[in-house]
N, C-alpha and C positions, 0 to 999 in steps of 0.2 A: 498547404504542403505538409505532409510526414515527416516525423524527424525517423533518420533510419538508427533504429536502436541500434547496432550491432557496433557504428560508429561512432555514437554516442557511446555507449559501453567503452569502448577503447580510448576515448578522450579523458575518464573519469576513471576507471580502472587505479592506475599509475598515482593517483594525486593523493596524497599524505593528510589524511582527514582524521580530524579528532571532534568533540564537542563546542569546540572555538575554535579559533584560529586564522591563518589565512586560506590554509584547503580548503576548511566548509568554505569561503568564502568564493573561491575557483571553482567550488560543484557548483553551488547555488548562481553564480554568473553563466554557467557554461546551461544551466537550464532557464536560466533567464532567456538564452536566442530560441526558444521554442514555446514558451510562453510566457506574458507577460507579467513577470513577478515582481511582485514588490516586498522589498527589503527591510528587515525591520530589527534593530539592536535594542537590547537589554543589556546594560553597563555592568561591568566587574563591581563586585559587592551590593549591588540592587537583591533586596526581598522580594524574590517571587514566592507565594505560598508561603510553603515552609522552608525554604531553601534562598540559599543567597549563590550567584551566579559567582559562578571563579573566577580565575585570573584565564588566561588567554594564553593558550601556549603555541610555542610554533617551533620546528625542530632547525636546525643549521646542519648539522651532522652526527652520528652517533656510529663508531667502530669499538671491537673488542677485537684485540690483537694478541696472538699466544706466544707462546715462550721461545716459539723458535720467531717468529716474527709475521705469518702470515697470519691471514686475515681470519678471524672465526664468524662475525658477525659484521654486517656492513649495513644501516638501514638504505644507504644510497641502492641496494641491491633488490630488498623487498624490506616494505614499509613496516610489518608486522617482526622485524626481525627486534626492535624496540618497542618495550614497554611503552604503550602510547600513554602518554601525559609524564613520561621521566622528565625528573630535573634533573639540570646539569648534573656533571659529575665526570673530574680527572683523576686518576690514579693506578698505583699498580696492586695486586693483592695473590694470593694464591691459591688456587682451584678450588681448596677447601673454604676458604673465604668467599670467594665470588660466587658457590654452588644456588644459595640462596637469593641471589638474584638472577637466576639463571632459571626457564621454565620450557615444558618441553611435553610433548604427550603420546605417554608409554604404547597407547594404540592405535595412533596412527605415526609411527617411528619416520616418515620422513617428512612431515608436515609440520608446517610452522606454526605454533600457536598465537591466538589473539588475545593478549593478555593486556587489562587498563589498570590503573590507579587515578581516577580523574578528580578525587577529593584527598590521598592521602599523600604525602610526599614521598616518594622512593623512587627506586630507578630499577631497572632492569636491563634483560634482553631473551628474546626467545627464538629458541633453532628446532629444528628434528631431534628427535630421541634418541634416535640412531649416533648423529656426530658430538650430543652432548656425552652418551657411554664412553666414546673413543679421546674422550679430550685428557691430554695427557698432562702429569701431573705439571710443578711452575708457576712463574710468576703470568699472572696477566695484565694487558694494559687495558685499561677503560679510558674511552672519552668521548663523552657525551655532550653534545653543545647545543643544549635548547633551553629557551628563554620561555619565562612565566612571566607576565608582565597584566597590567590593567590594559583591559580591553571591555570585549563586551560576547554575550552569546548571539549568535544571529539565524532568524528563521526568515520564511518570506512565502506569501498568501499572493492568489491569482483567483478572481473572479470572474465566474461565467454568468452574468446575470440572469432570470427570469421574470415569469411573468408576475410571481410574489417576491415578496422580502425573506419569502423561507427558506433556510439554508440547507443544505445539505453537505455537511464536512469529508473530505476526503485526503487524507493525510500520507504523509510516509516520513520515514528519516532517512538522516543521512549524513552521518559522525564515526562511519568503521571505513578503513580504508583497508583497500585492497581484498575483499573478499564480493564475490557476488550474487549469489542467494540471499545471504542475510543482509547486503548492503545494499546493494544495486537494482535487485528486479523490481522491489518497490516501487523506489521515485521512476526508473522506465518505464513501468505500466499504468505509475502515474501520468506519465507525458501522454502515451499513448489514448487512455480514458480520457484527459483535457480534449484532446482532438477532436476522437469518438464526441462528445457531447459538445462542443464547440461548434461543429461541423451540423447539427441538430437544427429543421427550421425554425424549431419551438422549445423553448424551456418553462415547464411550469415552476419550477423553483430556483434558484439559487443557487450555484455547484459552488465551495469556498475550496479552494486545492491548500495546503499545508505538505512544506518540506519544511524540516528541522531538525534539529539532532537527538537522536532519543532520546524522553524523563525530562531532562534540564530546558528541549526546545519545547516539547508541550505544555510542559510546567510554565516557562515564563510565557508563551502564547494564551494559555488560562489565564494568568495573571492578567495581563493586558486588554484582553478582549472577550476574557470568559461570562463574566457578567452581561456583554452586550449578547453575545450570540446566543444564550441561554434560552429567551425568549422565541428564538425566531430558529432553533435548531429541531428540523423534524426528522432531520436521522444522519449516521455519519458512519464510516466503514476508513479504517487504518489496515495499509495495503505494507505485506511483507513477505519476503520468501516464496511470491511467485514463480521459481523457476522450478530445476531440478528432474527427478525423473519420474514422479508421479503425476497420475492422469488425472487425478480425481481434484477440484478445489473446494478449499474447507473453510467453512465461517465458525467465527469463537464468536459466538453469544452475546448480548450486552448484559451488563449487569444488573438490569431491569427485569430478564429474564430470568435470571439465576434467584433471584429473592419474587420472583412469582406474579411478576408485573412485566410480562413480554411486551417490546414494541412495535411497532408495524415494520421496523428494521430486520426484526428479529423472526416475525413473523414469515415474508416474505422470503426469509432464510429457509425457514422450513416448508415453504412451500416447494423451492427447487429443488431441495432434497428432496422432499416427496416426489416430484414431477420425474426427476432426474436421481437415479439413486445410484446410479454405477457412475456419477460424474459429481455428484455433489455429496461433502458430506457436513455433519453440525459436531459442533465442539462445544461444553458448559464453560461456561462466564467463570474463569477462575483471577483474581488479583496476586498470585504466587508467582507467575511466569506469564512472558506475551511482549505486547511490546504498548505503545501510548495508548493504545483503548484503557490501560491500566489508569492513567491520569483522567482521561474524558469522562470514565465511566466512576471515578471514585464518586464515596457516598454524598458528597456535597454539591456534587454537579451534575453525576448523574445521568450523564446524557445518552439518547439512544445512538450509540457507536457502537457497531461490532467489527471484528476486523476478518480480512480475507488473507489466503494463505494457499499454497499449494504442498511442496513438499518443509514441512512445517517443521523451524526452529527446536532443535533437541533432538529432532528426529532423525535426524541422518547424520553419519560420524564426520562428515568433515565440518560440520560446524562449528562457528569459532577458529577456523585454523587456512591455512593457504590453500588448503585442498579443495576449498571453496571457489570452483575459479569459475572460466565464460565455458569448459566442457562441463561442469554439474550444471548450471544452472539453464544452462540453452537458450536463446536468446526466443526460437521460437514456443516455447515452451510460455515464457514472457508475454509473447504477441499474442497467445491464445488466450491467456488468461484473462489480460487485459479487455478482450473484446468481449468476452463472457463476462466477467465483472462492469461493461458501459452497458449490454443488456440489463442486467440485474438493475443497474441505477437508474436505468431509463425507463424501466418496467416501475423502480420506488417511484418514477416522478409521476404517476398516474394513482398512485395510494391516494384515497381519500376522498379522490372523485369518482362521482357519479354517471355513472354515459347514460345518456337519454336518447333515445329514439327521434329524431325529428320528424318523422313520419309512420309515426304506429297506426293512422290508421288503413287497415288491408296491407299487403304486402307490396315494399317500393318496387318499383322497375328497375333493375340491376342492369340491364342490356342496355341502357340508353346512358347509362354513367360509366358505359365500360367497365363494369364488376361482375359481367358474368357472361361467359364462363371462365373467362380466362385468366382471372386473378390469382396469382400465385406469391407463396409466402417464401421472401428465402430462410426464412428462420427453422422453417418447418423441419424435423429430422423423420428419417424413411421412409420419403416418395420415391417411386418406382421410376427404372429408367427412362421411361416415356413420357414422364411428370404428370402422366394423366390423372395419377390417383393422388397426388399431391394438388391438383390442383380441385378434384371434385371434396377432397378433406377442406383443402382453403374456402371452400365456397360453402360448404357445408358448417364451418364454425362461422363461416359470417352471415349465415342465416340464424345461430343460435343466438349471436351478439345482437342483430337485432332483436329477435324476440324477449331476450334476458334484458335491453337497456329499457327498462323503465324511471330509473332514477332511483333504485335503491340500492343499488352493486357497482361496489366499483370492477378494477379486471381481475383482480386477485378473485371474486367472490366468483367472477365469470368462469374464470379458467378452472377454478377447483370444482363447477357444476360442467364447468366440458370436458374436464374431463385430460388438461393439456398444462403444459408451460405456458407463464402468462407472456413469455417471449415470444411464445408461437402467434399467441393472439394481436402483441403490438403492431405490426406492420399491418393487419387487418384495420384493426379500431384506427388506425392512421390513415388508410387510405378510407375509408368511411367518414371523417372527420375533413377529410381532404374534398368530400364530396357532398358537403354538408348536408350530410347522413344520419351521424352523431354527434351531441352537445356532451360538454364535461360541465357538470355543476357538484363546486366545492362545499356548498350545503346539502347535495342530497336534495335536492329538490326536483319533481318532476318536470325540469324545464323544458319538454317538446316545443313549443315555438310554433 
């Protein structure tokens, strides 16, 4: 069964998320009913890295009340209306005094901003631009009722097994609340990608899912399990900003590629751009901006993670602010992506193997295993309405798969000699494999059989 994003969206939306807390705690359960995650705390003041996990905050109520007595700010209203991670704080003060905790942004005048403190103590609130201009002079009231207290940070990892121990990371977070490009399409197209490759009859590798809160969740997930997966991680992709109004999806690089040691992650990346160039584009490995590939990929660990993206963080003005809602981000916009990005991974889960021909010698009979003529690819992009020319192309690259499987290319190597996406090719080499046609040998060994 499908989780239906649009109502999952709406479950998760509303809920008061920080980098600890009880929220993250109600995201992370509420995707627990759609896959099987498991739960995992790092304790207040635990050394992860270089960093020591915080205290745990959770909010009770936060209003800012003006001179005449109505209400200016209410987080009960929208979650963003509060500096997330304020400590408490009662009092009254005047306009002039309060201005500096008060945050607001000049170009989008009625958008609320997303504004943190999650290591420093202070407190805040943040409104439109527009009704901060009009705030009339006066005393104001603050009170602020959230509690900082010893807890702990919590992430939570779901495995898809394969046929190896090799893993394959695929991550998001999920510590900003109330916004949904930069919050929400992630972990959604993370569900949907679980399914996508769950639903799979065959996995050669390992799929490891990661939800946590950005920095402090990948941070302490290194900490914990970084040394184990080190060995066994043959590529990883961190999913953010999936929605939005652009068509195109963008890969940022791993940082193996940036210092001139590309991975098969990374490779792969440019293969779809190449293949795909008005749909796919590539971004350089930078550690300035991004989101946890910054952690995976730091110099000490290294790992081949790159991260996927559509309308991409910085790049369009409501980011950071309320104007981030379920009309910018589309939900199906989300469900497109998603399904293009379990291609791309399920295309990675055939990196490094070899297809061998089970029958190179003369040409096999196709007619009696039901592969010819009529095999057709749904991957394929523009077959003609009669699908006749879609299916004599499908028939025609699965004559070149055979004559190209000798055992020394894998499909990346296939597809860049035919000429196509190696998405095109999958459903081929599947149903060939399905018809023990084609062997996969992870040595590159000529294993016809």
């Amino acid at each position: 069964m499908r989780a239906d994003l649009s109502t999952l969206f709406d479950r998760l939306f509303p809920i008061c998320r920080s980098i600890t807390g009880p929220g993250l705690r109600e995201s992370l359960a509420i995707f627990a009913e759609h896959m099987p995650l498991q739960m995992h705390g790092v304790p207040t003041g635990e050394k992860v890295l270089d960093w020591t996990v915080p205290r745990e905050w959770s909010v009770t109520a936060a209003r800012l009340i003006g001179p005449d007595g109505a209400v200016v700010c209410d987080v009960a209203d929208h979650n963003l209306h509060l500096v997330n991670y304020s400590i408490p704080f009662a009092g009254k003060m005047p306009l002039a005094e309060l201005q500096p905790h008060l945050h607001s942004l000049p170009h989008l005048p009625d958008a609320i901003p997303y504004v943190t403190s999650y290591y420093s103590d202070r407190w805040g609130f943040c409104l439109p631009h527009r009704q901060r201009e009009a705030l009339p002079d006066g005393m104001y009231t603050v009170d602020i009722q959230t509690d900082l207290t010893e807890g702990e940070v919590t992430f939570a990892t779901a495995d898809l097994p394969g046929d190896s121990d090799e893993i394959v990371l695929i991550s998001s977070y999920l510590c900003h609340p109330s916004m949904a490009n930069n919050e929400l399409s992630g972990p959604l197209a993370l569900v949907r990608i679980y399914e996508r490759l769950r639903d799979l009859p065959r996995r050669h590798v390992t799929y490891r899912f990661l939800l946590c809160p950005e920095t402090i969740g990948s941070i302490a997930y290194l900490a914990r399990f970084g040394d184990e997966i080190a060995p066994k991680l043959k590529g990883g992709m961190v999913l953010t900003c999936l929605g939005g109004h652009r068509n195109t999806l963008s890969f940022k690089l791993s940082r193996r590629d940036w210092v001139g040691r590309p991975c098969a992650m990374d490779d792969l990346a440019r293969h779809f751009a190449g293949a795909y160039p008005d749909q796919v584009e590539l971004r350089p490995f930078t550690p300035i901006s991004g989101s946890d590939e910054r952690q995976f990929c730091s110099p000490g660990y290294d790992f081949p993670v790159i991260q996927a993206a559509r309308t991409v963080y910085g790049q369009y003005a409501e980011y950071h602010s309320s104007a981030d809602d379920k009309r910018l981000m589309r939900i199906e916009q989300v469900e497109h992506a998603a399904d293009r990005l379990a291609e791309v991974l399920e295309a990675f889960d055939y990196t490094d193997l070899m297809l061998c021909n089970r029958h190179p010698f003369g040409e096999p009979q196709l007619g009696r295993r039901g592969l010819y003529p009529t095999i057709n690819s749904p991957m394929n992009r523009g077959s003609s309405a009669d699908g006749k020319s879609d299916s004599r192309q499908t028939l025609n690259r699965l004559l070149m798969i055979l004559s190209l499987a000798d055992g020394t290319r894998d499909l990346c190597d296939m597809a860049e000699k035919i000429g196509c996406g190696v998405d095109a090719l999958l459903p081929i080499v599947k149903a060939l494999i399905a018809q023990d046609m084609l062997a996969l040998d992870p040595k590159g060994g000529a294993a016809h059989g």
